[in-house]
N, C-alpha and C positions, 0 to 999 in steps of 0.2 A: 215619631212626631218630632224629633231632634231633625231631622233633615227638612223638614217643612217649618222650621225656627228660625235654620241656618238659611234656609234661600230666602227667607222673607227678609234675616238681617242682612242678607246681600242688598236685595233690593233698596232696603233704607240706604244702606251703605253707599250704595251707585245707584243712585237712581237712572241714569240712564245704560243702563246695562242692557243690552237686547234680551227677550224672554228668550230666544233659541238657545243663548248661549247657557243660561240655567238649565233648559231642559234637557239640551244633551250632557250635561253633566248625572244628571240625577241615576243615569246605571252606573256609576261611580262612587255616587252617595249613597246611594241603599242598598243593603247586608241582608245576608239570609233570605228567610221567607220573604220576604219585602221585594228583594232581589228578583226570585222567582214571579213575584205577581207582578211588579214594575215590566218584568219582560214577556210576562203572557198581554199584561194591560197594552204593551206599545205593539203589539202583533195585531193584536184585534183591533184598537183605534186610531195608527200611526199616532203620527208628529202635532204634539196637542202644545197648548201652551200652558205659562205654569199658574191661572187659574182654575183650569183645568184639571192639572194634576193637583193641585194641592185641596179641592173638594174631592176625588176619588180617594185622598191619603186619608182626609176626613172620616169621608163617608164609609171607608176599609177600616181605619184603625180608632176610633172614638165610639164603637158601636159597645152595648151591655157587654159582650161578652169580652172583648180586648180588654176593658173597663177592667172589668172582675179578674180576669187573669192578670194584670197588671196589680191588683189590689192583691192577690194571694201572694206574689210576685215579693209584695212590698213587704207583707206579714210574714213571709216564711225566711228572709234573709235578715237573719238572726246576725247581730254581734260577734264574737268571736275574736280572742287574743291570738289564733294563730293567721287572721288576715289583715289587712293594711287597713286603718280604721279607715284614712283617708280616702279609699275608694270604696270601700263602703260607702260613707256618707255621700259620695258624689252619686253612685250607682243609685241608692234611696232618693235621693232627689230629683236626679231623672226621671224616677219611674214616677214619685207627686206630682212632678212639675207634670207629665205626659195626662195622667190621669186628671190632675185639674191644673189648667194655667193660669187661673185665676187666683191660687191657693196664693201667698203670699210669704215670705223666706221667713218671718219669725214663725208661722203656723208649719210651713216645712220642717224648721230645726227641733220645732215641739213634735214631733210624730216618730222623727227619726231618734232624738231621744229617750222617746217614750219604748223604742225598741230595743233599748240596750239595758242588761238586764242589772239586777242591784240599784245601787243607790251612785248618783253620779255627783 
């Protein structure tokens, strides 16, 4: 969901940016499994534009189950003094932000807190 944030901020950015030129970016942009479906996706229905893709990202990554794997995701990445808090907290928020965009950065910072254990 970070690379479908990034191209839409492109878009504000430049609005007059051609779609081709996002779209041939995007096997640049997407990692891993993403990676693999982005390049079975562009086999099966070439050269799409990027309303296009950005409802298959939707419709691929926002369903109950990514949801939930994203939510154990969020629950099981515990705290810990022997990692960089600061990418923890960025990595935790990613994964809220992904899971709801609507969630709002004070409701973020209370979730991620509420993950670290003791008294802060």
């Amino acid at each position: 969901m970070e690379v479908k944030d990034y191209i839409d901020g492109l878009f504000i950015d430049v609005p007059r940016i051609p779609d081709y030129w996002i779209t041939a970016r995007l096997n640049t942009e997407v990692k891993g499994h993403a990676s693999i479906w982005y390049t079975e996706m562009k086999e099966i229905h070439g050269r799409r534009n990027w309303p296009w893709w950005k409802s298959q990202i939707i419709q691929k990554y926002s369903n109950g189950t990514w949801i939930w794997k994203q939510t154990m995701s969020f629950e099981n990445d515990k705290y810990s003094v022997d990692k960089d808090p600061y990418e923890g907290c960025l990595r935790q928020s990613k994964i809220l932000k992904a899971i709801d965009p609507q969630m709002n950065i004070q409701m973020r910072n209370h979730k991620i807190l509420t993950q670290m254990p003791g008294e802060l």
